[in-house]
C-alpha positions as CSV (number, residue, x, y, z in Angstrom):
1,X,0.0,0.0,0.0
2,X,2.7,2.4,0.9
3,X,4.4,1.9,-2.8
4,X,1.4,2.1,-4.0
5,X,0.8,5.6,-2.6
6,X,4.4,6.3,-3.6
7,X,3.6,5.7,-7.2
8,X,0.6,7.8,-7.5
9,X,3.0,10.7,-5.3
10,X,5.6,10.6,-8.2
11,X,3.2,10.5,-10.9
12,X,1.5,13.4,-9.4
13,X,4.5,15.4,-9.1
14,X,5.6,14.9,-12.7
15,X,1.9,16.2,-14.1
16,X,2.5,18.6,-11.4
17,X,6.1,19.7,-12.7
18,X,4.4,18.9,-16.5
19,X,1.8,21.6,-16.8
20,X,4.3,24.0,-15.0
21,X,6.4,23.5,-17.8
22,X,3.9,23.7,-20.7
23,X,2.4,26.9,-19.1
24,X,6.1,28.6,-18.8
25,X,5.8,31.1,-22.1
26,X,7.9,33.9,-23.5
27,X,5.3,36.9,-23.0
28,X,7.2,39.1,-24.7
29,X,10.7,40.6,-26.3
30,X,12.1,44.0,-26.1
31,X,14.3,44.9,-28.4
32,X,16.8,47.9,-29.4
33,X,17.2,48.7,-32.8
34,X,18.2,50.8,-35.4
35,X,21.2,52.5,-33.9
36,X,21.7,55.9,-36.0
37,X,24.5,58.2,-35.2
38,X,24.2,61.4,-36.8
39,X,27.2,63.1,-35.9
40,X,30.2,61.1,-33.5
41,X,28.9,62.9,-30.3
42,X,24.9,62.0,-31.1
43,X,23.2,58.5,-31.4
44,X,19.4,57.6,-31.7
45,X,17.6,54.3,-31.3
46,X,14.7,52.5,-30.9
47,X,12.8,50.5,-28.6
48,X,10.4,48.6,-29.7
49,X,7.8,45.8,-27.8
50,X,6.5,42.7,-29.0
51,X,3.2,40.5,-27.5
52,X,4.6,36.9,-28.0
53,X,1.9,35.3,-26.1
54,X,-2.1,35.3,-25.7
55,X,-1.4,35.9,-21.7
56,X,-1.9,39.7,-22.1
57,X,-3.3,42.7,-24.3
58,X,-2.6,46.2,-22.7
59,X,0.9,47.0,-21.9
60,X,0.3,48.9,-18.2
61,X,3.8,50.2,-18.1
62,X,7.8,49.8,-17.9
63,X,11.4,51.0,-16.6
64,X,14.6,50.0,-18.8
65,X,17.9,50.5,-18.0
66,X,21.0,50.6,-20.5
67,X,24.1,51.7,-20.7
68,X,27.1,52.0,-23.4
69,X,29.5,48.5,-23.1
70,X,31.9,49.6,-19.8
71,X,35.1,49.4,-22.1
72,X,33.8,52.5,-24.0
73,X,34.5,54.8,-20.8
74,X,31.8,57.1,-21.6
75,X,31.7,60.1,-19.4
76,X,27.6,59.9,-18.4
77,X,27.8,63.2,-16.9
78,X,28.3,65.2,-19.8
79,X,25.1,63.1,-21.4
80,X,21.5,64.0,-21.9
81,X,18.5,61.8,-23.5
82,X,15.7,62.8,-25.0
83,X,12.1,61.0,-26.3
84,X,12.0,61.7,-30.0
85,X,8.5,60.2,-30.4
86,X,6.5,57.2,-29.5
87,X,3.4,54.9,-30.9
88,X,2.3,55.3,-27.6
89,X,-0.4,58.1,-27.0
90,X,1.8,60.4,-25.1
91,X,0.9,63.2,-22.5
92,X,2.6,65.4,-20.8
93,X,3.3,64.7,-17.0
94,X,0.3,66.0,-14.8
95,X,2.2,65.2,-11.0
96,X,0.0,62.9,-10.6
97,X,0.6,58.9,-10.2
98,X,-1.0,57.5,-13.2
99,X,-2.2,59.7,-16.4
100,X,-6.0,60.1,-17.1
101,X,-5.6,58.5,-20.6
102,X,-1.9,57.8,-22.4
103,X,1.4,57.4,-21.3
104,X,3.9,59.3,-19.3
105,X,7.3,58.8,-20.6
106,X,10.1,60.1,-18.7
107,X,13.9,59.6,-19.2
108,X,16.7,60.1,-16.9
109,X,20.6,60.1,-16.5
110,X,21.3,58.5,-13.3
111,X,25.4,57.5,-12.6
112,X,26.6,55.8,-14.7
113,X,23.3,54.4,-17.2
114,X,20.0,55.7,-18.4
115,X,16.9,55.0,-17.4
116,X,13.7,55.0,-19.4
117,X,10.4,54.8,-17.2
118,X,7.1,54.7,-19.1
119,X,3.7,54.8,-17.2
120,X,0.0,54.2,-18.8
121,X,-3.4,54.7,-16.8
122,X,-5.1,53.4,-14.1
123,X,-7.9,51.3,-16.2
124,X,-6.9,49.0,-18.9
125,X,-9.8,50.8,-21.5
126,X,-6.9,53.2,-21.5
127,X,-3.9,51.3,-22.1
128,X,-2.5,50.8,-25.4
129,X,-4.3,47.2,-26.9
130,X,-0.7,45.3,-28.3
131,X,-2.6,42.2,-30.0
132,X,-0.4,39.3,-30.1
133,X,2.6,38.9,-32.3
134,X,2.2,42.7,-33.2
135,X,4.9,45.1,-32.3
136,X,4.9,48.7,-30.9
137,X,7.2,50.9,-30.9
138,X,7.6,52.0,-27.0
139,X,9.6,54.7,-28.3
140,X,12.7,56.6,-30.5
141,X,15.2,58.0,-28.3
142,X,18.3,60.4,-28.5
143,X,21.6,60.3,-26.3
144,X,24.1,63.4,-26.8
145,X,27.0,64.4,-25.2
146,X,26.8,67.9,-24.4
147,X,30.9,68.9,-25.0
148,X,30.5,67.3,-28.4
149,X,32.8,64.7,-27.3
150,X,32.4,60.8,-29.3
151,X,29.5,58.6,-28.7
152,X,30.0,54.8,-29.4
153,X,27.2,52.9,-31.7
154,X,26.7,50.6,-29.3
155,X,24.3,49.7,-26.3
156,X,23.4,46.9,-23.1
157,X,21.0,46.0,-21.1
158,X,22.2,46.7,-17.6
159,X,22.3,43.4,-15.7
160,X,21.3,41.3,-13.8
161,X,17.9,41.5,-16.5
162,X,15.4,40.9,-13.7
163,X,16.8,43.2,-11.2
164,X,16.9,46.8,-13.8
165,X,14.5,45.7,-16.3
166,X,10.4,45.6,-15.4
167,X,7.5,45.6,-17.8
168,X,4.0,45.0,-17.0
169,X,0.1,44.3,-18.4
170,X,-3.1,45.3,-17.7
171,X,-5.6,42.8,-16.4
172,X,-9.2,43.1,-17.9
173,X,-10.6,40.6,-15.6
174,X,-9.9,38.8,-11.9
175,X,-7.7,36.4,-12.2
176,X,-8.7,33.4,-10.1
177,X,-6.6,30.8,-8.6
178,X,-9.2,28.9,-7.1
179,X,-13.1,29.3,-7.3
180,X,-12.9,31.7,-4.2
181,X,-9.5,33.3,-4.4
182,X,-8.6,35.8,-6.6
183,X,-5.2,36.6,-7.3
184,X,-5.9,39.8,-9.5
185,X,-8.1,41.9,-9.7
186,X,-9.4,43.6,-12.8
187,X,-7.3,47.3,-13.8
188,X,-3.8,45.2,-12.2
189,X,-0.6,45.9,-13.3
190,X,1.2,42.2,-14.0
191,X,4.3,41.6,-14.1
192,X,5.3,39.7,-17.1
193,X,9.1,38.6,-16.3
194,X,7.7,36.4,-13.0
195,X,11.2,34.1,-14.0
196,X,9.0,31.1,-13.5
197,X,6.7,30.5,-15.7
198,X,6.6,34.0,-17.5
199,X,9.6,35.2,-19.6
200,X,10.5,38.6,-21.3
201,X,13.5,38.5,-23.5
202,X,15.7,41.6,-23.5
203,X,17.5,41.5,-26.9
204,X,20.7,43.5,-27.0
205,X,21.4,45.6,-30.4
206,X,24.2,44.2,-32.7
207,X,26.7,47.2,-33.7
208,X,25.2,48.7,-37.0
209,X,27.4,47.6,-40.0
210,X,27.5,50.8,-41.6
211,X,30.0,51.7,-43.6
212,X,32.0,55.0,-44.8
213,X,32.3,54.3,-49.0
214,X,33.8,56.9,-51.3
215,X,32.7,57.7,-54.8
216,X,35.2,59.8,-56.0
217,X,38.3,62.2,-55.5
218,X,38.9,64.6,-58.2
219,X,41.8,66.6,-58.6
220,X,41.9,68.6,-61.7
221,X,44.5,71.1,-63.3
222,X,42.7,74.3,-63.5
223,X,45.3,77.5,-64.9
224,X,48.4,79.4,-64.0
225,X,50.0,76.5,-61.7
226,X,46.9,76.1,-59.9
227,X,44.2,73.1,-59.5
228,X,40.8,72.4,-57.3
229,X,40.2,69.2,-56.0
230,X,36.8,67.7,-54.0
231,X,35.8,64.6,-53.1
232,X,32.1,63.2,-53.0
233,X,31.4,60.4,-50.3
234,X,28.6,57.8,-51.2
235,X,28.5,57.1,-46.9
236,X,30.1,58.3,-44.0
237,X,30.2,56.6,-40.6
238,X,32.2,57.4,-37.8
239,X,34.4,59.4,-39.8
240,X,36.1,62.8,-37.6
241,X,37.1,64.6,-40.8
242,X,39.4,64.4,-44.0
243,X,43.3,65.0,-44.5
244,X,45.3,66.2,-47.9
245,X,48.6,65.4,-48.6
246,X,50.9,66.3,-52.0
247,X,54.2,65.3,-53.6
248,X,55.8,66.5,-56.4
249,X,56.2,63.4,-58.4
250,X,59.0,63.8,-60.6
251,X,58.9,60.9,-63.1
252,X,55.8,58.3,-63.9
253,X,57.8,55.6,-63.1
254,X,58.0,56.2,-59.1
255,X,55.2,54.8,-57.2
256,X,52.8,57.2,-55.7
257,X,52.8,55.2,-52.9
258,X,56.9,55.6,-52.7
259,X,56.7,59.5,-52.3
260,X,57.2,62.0,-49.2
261,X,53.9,63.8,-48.8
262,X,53.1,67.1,-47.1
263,X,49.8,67.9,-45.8
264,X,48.4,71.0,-47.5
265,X,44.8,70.5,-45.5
266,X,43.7,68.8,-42.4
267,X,40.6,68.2,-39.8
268,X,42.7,67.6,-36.7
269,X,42.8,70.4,-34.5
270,X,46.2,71.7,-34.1
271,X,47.9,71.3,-37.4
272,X,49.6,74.0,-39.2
273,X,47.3,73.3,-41.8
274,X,43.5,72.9,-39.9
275,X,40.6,73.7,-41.9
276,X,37.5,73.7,-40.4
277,X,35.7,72.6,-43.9
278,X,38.1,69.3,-43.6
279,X,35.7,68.0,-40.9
280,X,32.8,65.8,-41.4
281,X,29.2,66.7,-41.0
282,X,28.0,63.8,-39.2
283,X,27.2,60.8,-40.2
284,X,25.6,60.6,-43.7
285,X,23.8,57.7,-45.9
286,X,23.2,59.6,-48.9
287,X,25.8,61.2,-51.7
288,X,27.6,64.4,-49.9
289,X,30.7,66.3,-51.6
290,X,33.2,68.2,-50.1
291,X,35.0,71.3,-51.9
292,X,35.6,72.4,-54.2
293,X,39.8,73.8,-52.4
294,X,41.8,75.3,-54.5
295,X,45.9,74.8,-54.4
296,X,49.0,75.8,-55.7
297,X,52.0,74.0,-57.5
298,X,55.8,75.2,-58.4
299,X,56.6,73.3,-61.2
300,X,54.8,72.4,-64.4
301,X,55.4,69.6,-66.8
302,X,55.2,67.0,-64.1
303,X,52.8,65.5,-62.1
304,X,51.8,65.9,-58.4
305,X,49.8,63.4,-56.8
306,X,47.4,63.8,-54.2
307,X,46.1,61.4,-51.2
308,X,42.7,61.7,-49.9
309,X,42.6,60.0,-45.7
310,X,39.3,59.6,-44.1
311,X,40.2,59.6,-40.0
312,X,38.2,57.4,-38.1
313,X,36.9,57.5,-34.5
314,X,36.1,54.7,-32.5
315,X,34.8,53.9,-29.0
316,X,37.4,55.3,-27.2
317,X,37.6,58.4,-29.1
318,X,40.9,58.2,-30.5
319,X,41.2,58.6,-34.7
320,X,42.6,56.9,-37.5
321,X,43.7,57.8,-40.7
322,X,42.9,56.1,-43.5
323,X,44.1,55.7,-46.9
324,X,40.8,56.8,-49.5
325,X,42.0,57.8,-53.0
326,X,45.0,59.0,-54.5
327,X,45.4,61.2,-58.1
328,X,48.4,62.5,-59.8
329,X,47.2,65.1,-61.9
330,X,49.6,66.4,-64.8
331,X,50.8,70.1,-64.7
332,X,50.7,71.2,-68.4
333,X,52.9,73.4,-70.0
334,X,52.1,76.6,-70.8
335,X,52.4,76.0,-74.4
336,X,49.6,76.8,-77.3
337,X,48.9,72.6,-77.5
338,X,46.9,72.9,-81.2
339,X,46.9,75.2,-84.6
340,X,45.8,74.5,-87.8
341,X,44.1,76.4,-90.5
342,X,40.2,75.3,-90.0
343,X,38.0,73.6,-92.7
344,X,35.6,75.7,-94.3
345,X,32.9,72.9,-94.0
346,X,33.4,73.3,-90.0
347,X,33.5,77.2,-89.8
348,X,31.8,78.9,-92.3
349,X,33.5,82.4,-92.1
350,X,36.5,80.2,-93.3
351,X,35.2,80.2,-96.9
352,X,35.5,84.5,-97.6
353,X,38.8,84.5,-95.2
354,X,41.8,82.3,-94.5
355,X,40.7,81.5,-90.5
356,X,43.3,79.7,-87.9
357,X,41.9,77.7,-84.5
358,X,44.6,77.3,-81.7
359,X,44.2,76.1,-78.7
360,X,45.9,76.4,-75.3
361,X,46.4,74.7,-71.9
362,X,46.7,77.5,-69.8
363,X,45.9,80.8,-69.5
364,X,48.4,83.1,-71.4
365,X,49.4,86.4,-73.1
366,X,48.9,85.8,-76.8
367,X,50.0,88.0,-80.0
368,X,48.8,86.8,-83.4
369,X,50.1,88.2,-86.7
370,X,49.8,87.1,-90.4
371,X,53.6,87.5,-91.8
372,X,54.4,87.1,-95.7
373,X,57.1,85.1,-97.2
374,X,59.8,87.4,-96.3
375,X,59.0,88.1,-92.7
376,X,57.3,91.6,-92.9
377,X,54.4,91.9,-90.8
378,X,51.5,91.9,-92.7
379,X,48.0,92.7,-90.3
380,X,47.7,91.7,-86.1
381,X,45.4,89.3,-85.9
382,X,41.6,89.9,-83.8
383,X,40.3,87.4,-81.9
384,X,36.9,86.3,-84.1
385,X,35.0,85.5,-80.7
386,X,35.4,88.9,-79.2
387,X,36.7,91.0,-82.4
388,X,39.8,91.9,-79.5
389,X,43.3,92.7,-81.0
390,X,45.6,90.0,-80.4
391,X,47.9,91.8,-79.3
392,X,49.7,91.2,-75.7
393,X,45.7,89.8,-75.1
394,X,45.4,87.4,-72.1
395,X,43.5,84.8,-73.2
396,X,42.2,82.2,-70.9
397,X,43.2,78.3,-71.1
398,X,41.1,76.9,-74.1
399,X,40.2,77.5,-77.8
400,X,40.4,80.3,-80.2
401,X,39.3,81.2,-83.9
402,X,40.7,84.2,-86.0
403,X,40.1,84.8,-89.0
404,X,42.3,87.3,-91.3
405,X,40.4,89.2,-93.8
406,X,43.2,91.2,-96.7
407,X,42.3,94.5,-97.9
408,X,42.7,94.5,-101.6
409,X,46.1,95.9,-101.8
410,X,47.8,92.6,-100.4
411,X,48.8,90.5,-103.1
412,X,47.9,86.5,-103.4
413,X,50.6,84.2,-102.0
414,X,52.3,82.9,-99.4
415,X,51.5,83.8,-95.8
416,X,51.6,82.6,-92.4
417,X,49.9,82.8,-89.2
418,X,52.3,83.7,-86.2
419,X,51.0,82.9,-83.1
420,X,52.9,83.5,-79.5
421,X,52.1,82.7,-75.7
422,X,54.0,84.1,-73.3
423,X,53.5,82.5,-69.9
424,X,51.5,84.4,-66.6
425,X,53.7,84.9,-63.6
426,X,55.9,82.0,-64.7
427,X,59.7,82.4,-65.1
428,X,59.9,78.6,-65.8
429,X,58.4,78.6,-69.1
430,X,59.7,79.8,-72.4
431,X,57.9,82.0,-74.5
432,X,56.2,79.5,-77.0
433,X,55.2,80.1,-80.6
434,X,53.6,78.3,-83.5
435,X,53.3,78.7,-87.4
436,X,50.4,77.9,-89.3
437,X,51.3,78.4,-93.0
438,X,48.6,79.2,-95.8
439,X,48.5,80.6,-99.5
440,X,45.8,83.9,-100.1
441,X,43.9,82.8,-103.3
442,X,41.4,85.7,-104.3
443,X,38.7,84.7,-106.7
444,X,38.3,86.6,-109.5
């Protein structure tokens, strides 16, 4: 008899520890996400609450604590945090314990984490219906540092999880253990996370994986030793600012890579050569340029390469520079590059008068003149586009047309068009000329 009431003691037991077990259930998770930075000393994020269970309706209210990961060393002092907005109906704080309708939402610093403390009304008709497997978001929320000193992307739950963390439903009827006991009554605030049979997961945020990608770095020659440069970034993440270096590279075959740079422009405070339009804007994930900077060169019929660093900050708020881009732009000469008499079926002016195009790569003084075929000077030339008198004219780096009309005296023959550049500013260059020969045929 006494095994016998053994037996049945055990098998009561196990159906005992059975329907505990089948009645344990994940009521809910609560999750951060979407981790935005919009500048290094700013992050946002979201918090967002989903009903995994047919236990509960009306979320009643909540109090979260997080903090950055302890090897970041953030200084919590210096840090504020703000609601952005909420699915939740929210009203502003009355002083009193629970709000008429809605949700209080306040937010705190306290040592060395934040606190987020969210409180609904008194009767469940009020509270926010969350039906299950639907998801609300609780709320978007804003850390800054006030000094404008780095923020990491990163954030935890403080621990231990049942200690820090609450979250609670309305009841919308008594909850009865027995046929005359209840256990809650109707308009109760429940706790979900009991850590028996009733679970809420806290899911930590993984680190966004944004990126910083560049589209392009363009350095281009512009005129009189000088060239602009910009660079336009597809995304930007973490990045402080941007650093320019130069070198004179004196033959194509040295690697860029091989060459002692200076910097001409920098981000970092303290360098001889800070600019304050070097540093980033904030985080970005759409196309953003910077420049266009103008700069300077000694030397021309060589190249000068450029490198383009990106200087990263991370947790700890110490930067890195990286290698983006590098160009090596060529310095031209300044030279007139093209001449030749134009074709009368591409300029028609060219069919009543003999008409030269030249073209050059810089910006220059230039003196035309039509010569005959024993060197006397015959007319100065005028610049078709602007009927000017080439003479000592500074024309700007590209193409020109002039066209030389003879008065009746000068005789058919052999003539030539004299072109000369002489350089801006520029000691280095020669004086450059060219000769376009043609022949002065007059119909009769």
């Amino acid at each position: 008899m006494k095994k016998l009431i053994l037996f049945i003691s055990i098998i009561f037991i196990l159906q005992s520890y059975f329907v505990i077990a089948q009645s344990a259930d994940t009521l809910a998770n609560v999750t951060i996400s979407n981790i935005k930075k919009s500048n290094t000393s700013n992050i946002s994020f979201d918090l967002y609450l989903l009903n995994k269970s047919n236990k509960w309706s009306y979320f009643a209210n909540s109090t979260f604590h997080i903090k950055f990961p302890d090897e970041t060393k953030v200084n919590y002092e210096d840090c504020s945090i703000m609601l952005l907005t909420s699915q939740l109906p929210v009203v502003p704080e009355t002083g009193y314990d629970y709000a008429t309708s809605g949700y209080f939402i306040q937010t705190k610093v306290v040592n060395n984490f934040f606190s987020i403390s969210i409180l609904g009304s008194k009767e469940y008709q009020t509270s926010l219906l969350v039906p299950r497997d639907s998801a609300i978001l609780l709320g978007t929320f804003s850390i800054e540092n006030t000094k404008g000193e780095y923020l990491p992307d990163s954030l935890v739950w403080l621990q231990p999880i049942s200690y820090f963390q609450a979250i609670a439903y309305k009841i919308d009827h008594d909850s009865l253990v027995k046929n005359n006991i209840i256990w809650y009554k109707t308009n109760d605030d429940v706790e979900m996370n009991d850590g028996k049979v009733n679970f809420v997961n806290f899911i930590s945020p993984s680190r966004p994986n944004y990126k910083t990608e560049l589209i392009d770095f363009i350095v281009k020659y512009d005129r009189v030793k000088k060239l602009n440069y910009e660079w336009i970034m597809r995304t930007e993440y973490d990045v402080y600012g941007y650093t320019i270096t130069r070198s004179l590279r004196p033959s194509v075959s040295i690697d860029p890579q091989n060459l002692d740079y200076d910097t001409i422009g920098s981000c970092l405070p303290g360098s001889a050569y800070f600019r304050p339009e070097f540093i980033a804007n904030g985080n970005s994930f759409s196309e953003r340029t910077y420049g266009k900077f103008d700069d300077s060169v000694d030397y021309r019929s060589v190249q000068y390469c450029y490198n383009l660093y990106a200087h990263f900050i991370n947790e700890t708020g110490v930067t890195t520079g990286k290698l983006l881009a590098t160009r090596c732009p060529y310095i031209p000469n300044a030279v007139i590059v093209e001449a030749e008499i134009v074709d009368p079926k591409d300029y028609p002016g060219a069919k009543q008068s003999p008409t030269v195009r030249f073209k050059i790569d810089d910006d220059c003084f230039v003196t035309g003149k039509i010569i005959d075929a024993i060197g006397r000077t015959v007319e100065t030339l005028t610049l078709s586009q602007t009927n000017e008198i080439i003479d000592n004219l500074r024309l700007y780096k590209g193409e020109y047309i002039s066209s030389y009309t003879p008065p009746p005296w000068v005789a058919n023959g052999y003539y030539q068009f004299i072109i000369t550049a002489y350089p801006i500013e520029d000691n280095t260059v020669e004086t450059s000329q060219t000769i376009v020969p043609f022949f002065l045929m007059r119909e009769d």
